[in-house]
N, C-alpha and C positions, 0 to 999 in steps of 0.2 A: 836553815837560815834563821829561824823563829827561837830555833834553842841556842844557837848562840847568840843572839841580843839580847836575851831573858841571861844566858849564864853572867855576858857582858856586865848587863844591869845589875845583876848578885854578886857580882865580883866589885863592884863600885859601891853599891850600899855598905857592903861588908869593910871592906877599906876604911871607906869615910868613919865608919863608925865604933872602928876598932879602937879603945884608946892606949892600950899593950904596946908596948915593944914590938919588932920584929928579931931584937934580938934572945936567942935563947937562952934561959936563965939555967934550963936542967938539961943534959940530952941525953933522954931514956924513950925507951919505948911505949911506957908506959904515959908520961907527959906527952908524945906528939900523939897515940890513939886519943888523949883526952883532948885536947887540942883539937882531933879535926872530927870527933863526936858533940863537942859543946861550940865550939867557938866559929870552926869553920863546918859546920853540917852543911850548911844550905849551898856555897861554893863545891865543896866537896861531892854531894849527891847532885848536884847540876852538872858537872865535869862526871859523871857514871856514864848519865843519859847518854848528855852528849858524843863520849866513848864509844857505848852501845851503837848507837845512832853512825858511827860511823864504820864501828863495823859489820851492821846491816847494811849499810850503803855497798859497802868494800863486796859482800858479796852478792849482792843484789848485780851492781856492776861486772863482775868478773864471772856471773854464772851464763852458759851454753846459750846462745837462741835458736832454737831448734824445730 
């Protein structure tokens, strides 16, 4: 719950503060890794956690009680 109102909240700052386009000027591979290395790191590596987190959840839930 706590990580997603922190990604919530990094996903709002980031937004607000972006003053770029969202439309794309080049599409290469090489432009969207720079993209979400520079631009978007902080959304990006908060949606990892996140991810992780929920599939420790996933098997956390789904394992034997025994």
């Amino acid at each position: 719950m706590i990580a997603s109102v922190v990604f919530f909240i990094a996903i709002a700052i980031s937004t607000v503060t972006i003053s770029t386009s969202y439309e794309p000027t080049q599409q290469s591979i090489t432009a969207i890794s720079q993209l979400l290395f520079s631009t978007y790191l902080i959304p990006f590596e908060l949606l990892s956690v996140v991810l992780v987190g929920g599939i420790i959840g996933m098997f956390h839930t789904a394992e034997d009680e025994e």
